[in-house]
C-alpha positions as CSV (number, residue, x, y, z in Angstrom):
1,X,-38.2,27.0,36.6
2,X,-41.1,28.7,35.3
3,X,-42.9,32.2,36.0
4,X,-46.5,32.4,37.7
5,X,-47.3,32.6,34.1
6,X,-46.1,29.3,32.6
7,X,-43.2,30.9,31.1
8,X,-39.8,29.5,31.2
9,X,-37.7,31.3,33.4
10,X,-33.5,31.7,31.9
11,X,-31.1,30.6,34.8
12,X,-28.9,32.9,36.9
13,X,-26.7,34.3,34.3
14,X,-23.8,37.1,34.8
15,X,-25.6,38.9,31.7
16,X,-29.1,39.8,34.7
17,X,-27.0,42.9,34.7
18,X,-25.4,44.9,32.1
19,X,-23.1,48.1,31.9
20,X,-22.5,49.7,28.9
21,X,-20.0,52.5,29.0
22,X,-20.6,55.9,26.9
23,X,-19.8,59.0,25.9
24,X,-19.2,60.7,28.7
25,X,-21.9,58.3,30.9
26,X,-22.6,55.1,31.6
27,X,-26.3,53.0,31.6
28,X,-26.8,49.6,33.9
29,X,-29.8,47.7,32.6
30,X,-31.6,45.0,34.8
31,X,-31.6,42.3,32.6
32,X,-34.3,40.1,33.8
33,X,-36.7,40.7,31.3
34,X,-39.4,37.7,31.8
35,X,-40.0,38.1,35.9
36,X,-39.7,41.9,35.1
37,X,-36.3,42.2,36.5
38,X,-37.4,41.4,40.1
39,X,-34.5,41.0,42.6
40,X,-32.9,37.9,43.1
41,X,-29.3,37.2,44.9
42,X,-28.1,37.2,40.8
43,X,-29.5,40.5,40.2
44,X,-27.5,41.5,43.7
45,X,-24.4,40.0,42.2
46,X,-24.4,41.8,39.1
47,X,-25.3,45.0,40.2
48,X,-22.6,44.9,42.6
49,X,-20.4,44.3,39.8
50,X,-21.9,47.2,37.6
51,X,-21.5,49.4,39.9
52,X,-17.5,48.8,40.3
53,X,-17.3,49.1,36.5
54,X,-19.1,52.6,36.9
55,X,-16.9,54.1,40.0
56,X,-14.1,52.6,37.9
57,X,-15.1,54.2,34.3
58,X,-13.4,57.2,34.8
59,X,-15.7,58.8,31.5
60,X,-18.9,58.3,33.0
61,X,-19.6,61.1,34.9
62,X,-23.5,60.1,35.1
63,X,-25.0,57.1,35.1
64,X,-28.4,55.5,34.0
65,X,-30.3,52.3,35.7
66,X,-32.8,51.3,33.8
67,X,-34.3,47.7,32.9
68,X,-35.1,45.3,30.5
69,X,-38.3,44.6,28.3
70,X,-41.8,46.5,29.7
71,X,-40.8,46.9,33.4
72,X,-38.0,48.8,35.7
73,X,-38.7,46.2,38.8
74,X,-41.3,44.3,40.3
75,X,-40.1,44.1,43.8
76,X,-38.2,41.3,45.2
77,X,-38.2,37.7,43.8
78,X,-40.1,35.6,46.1
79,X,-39.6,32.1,44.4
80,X,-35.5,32.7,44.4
81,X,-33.2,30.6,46.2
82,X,-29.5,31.6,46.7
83,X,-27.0,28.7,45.2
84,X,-25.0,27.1,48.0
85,X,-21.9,28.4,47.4
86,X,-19.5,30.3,49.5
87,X,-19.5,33.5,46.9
88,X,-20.7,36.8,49.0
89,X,-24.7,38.0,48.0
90,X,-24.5,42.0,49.1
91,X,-27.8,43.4,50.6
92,X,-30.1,45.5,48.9
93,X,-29.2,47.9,51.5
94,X,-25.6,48.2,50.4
95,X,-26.3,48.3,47.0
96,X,-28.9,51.0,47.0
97,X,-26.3,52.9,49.9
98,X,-23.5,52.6,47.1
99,X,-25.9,54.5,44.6
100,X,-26.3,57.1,47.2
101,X,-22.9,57.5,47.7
102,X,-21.7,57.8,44.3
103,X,-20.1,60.9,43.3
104,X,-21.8,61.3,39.8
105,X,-25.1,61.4,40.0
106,X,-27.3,58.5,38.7
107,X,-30.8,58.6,36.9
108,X,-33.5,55.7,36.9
109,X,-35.1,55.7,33.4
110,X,-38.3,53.6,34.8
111,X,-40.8,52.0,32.3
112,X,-43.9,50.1,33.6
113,X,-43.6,48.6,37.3
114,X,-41.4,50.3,40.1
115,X,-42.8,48.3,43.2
116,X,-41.3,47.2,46.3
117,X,-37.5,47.1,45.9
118,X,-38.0,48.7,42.5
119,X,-40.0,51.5,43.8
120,X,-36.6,52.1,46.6
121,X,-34.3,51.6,44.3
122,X,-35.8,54.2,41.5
123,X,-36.0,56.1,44.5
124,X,-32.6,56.2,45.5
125,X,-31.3,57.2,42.8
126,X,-30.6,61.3,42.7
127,X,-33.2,61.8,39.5
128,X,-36.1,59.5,38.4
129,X,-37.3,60.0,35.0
130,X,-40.6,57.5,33.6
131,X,-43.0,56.7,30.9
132,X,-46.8,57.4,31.1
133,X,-47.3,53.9,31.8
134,X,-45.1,54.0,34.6
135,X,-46.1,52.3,38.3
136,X,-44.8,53.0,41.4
137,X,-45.2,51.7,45.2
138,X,-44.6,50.2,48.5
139,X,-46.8,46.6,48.2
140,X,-44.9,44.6,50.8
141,X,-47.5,45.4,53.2
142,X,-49.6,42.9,51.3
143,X,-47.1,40.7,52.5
144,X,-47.3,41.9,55.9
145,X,-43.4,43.2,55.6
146,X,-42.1,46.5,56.2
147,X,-40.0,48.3,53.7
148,X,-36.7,46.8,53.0
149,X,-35.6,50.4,52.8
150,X,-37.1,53.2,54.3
151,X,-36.9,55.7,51.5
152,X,-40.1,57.0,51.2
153,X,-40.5,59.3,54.1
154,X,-37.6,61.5,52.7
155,X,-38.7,61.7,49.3
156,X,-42.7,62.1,49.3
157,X,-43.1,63.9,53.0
158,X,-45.2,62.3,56.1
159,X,-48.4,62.0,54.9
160,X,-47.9,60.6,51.1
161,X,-45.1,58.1,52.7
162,X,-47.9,57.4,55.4
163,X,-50.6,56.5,52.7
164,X,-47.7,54.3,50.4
165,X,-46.7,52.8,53.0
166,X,-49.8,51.7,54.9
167,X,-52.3,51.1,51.9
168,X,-49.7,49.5,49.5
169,X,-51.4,50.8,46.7
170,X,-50.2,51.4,43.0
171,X,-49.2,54.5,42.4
172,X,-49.7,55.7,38.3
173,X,-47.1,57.9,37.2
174,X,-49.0,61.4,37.5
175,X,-49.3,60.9,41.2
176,X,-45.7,59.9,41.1
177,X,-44.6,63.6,39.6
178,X,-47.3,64.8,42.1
179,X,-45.5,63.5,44.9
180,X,-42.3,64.4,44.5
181,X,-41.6,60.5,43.9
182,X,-40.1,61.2,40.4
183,X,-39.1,64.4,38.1
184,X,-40.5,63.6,35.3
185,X,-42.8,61.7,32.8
186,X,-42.2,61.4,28.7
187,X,-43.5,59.2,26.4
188,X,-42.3,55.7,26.4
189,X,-40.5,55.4,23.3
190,X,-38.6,58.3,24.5
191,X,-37.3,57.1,28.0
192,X,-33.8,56.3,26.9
193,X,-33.6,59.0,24.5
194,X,-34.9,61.7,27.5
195,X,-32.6,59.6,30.3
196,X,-29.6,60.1,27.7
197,X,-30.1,63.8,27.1
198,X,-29.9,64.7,30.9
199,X,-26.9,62.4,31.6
200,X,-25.1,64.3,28.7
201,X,-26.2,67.6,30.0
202,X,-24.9,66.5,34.0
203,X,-21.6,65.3,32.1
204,X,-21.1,68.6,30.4
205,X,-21.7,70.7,33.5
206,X,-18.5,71.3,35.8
207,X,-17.9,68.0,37.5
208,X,-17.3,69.1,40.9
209,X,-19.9,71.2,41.2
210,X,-22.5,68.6,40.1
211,X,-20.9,66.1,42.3
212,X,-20.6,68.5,45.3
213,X,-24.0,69.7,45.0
214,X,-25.5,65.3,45.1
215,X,-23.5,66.0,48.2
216,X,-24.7,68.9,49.8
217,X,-28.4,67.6,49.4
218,X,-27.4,64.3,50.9
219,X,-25.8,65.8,53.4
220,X,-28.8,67.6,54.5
221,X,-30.8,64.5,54.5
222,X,-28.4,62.8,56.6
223,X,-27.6,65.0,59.0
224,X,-31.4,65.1,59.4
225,X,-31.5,61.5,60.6
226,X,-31.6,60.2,57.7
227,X,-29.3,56.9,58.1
228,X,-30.8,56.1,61.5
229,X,-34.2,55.8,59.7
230,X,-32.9,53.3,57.0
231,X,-31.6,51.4,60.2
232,X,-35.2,51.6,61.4
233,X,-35.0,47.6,62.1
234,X,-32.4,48.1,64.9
235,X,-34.7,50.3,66.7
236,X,-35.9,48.8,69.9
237,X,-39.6,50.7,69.2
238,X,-39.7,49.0,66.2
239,X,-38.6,45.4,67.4
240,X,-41.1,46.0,70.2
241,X,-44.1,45.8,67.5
242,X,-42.7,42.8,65.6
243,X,-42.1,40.9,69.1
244,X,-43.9,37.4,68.5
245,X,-45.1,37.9,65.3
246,X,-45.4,35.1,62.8
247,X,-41.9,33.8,61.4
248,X,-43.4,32.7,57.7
249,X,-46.2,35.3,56.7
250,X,-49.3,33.3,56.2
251,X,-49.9,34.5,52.5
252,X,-46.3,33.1,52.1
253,X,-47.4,29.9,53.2
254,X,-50.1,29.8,50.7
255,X,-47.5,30.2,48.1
256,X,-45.5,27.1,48.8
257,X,-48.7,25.4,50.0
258,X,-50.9,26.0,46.9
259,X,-48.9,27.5,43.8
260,X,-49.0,31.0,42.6
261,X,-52.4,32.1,41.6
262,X,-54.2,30.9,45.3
263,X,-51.1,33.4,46.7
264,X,-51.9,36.2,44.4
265,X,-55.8,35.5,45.9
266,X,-54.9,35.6,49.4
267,X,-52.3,38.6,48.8
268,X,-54.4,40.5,47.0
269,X,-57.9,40.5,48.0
270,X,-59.0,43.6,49.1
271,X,-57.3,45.5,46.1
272,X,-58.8,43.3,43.2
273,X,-60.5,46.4,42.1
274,X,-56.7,47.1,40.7
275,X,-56.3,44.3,39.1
């Protein structure tokens, strides 16, 4: 298989996600380097699996997630297909619940594009540390979706999560900090060295405390409705507004119909001033 840009894609591997255990911490790299670590049923695999080997590693009391090459995530992987086997695929959902239900807390070290499920998952995670370069956002909308996890409205208030997730626009890293999306910007050659520095600094720190603090905020969240909004696709409102709407979105279509760059046309036209 190859990417929209003639370059060869690697096959599913177990290697699309890594864990490397340290001092005291523990960092889980998206290793999908040439589609920018988008999301495929491997990615879900792996993760899943990485995240065992961090509830299991009983010295790392923080955790990084951070990616591959010049990007975090780019969303989900449109031109994936799931092998026919019998072996379970978790949900995005579950995996991005599992970081939110970690004891430790977990930082996302983000480098270049955080969009879609990249921009949820950085999200979900209890601190979010990224380079200048750094770009955030909800684009499914281009897609005609809705969010595969309604984050945003918890994290960024009513009327940022309003414009992210009804514009779709790219969000640059200083609007990010703005927003409350993220904590922090460095310099991109110090992401790692920055994301390492706090995860030693949560590891020293008494580990009940840090760990009952991540869930004391949580708690907040969810006892303000919090879980019913990620469930937001049960809600009869909701299924009310989707009631006969197209099964295959028409700039899908055009994608399977007429290759990549006629999709990226269709998708995209109205926000070619970004591009």
């Amino acid at each position: 298989m190859t990417s929209p840009q003639q370059v060869d894609i690697p096959p599913p591997s177990l290697d699309d996600v890594l864990y490397e255990s340290r001092d005291g911490y523990g960092i889980i790299t998206l290793n999908r380097p040439v589609v920018l670590n988008a999301v495929n049923w491997s990615i879900l695999r792996r993760l899943e699996a990485a995240l065992d080997r961090a509830e299991d590693d009983a010295n790392a009391r923080a955790i990084i997630l951070t990616g591959a090459g010049r990007a975090f995530c780019a969303g989900g992987d449109i031109q994936s297909t799931a092998p026919d086997d019998d072996l379970p695929t978790p949900s995005g959902r579950d995996l991005y619940m599992r970081i939110w239900n970690m004891p430790g807390p977990v930082i996302a070290a983000v480098r270049g594009y955080a969009v879609g499920q990249g921009s949820e998952l950085a999200a979900m995670c209890d601190l979010t540390i990224a380079t200048e370069d750094a770009v955030f956002g909800e684009l499914q909308i281009r897609h005609g979706f809705g969010p595969p996890m309604l984050i945003a409205p918890y994290v960024v208030g009513l009327k940022q999560a309003k414009e992210m997730l009804m514009l779709g626009e790219r969000i640059p890293a200083a609007d990010a900090l703005r927003m409350g999306l993220i904590n922090r910007i460095v310099p991109d050659h110090r992401l790692l060295e920055e994301a390492e520095a706090m995860a030693r600094k949560l590891a020293a720190l008494p580990a009940r405390a840090v760990r009952g603090n991540k869930m004391l905020v949580n708690r907040v969240y969810e006892i303000a409705g919090f879980l019913q909004g990620l469930d937001y696709r049960d809600d009869e409102i909701w299924k009310a507004t989707q009631a006969g709407g197209d099964d295959l979105n028409a700039h899908l279509r055009v994608l399977r119909e007429h290759g990549w760059e006629a999709f990226r046309a269709s998708r995209d036209q109205i926000y070619r001033s970004e591009d």
